[in-house]
C-alpha positions, 0 to 999 in steps of 0.5 A, spaced: 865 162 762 858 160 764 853 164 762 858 170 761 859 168 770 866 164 772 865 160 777 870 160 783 869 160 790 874 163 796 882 162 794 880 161 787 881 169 785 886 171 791 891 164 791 889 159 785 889 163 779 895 168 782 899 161 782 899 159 776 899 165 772 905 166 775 908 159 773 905 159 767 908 166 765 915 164 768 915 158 764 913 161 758 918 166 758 923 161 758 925 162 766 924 155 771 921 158 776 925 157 783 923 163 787 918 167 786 920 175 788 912 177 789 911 173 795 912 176 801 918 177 801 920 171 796 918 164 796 921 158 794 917 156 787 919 149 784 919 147 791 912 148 792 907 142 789 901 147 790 904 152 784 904 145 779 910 147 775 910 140 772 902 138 772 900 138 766 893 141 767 896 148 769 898 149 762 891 151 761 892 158 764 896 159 757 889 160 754 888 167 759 887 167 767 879 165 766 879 160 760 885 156 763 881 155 770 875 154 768 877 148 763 882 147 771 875 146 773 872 142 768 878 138 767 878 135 774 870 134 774 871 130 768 877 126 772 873 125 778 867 123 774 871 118 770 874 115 776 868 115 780 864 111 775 870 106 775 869 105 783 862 104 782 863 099 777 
């Protein structure tokens, strides 16, 4: 949190963090996720790239909903910068 605020915009709250407190909770508890049963009327999960069952940085979301995506967010704005610095060399 920033300032007591958490930034997000659009799908943030609706999509992304649903999304990977899902992921991140099945994994937890010891379960592969392949099919999430609260989408609709089921979803293929591990099929899905956006659910980011193995990408690293999701895991963040172990430390609390919020906390995990604003470090997601800072994460990939350092990532961003570093490769945007490397292009520009």
């Amino acid at each position: 949190m920033i300032l007591g605020k958490v930034l997000t915009y659009r799908d943030s709250l609706t999509y992304v963090i649903p999304l990977k407190s899902y992921t991140v909770s099945e994994v937890a508890s010891g379960h592969l996720p392949l099919w999430n049963p609260f989408n609709g009327l089921g979803e293929p999960w591990m099929a899905n790239p956006q659910t980011g069952v193995f990408y690293p940085p999701t895991y963040f979301f172990l430390l609390g909903d919020m906390v995990g995506f604003q470090l997601y967010l800072l994460f990939h704005l350092i990532l961003m910068a570093i490769g945007t610095a490397i292009w520009l060399r």
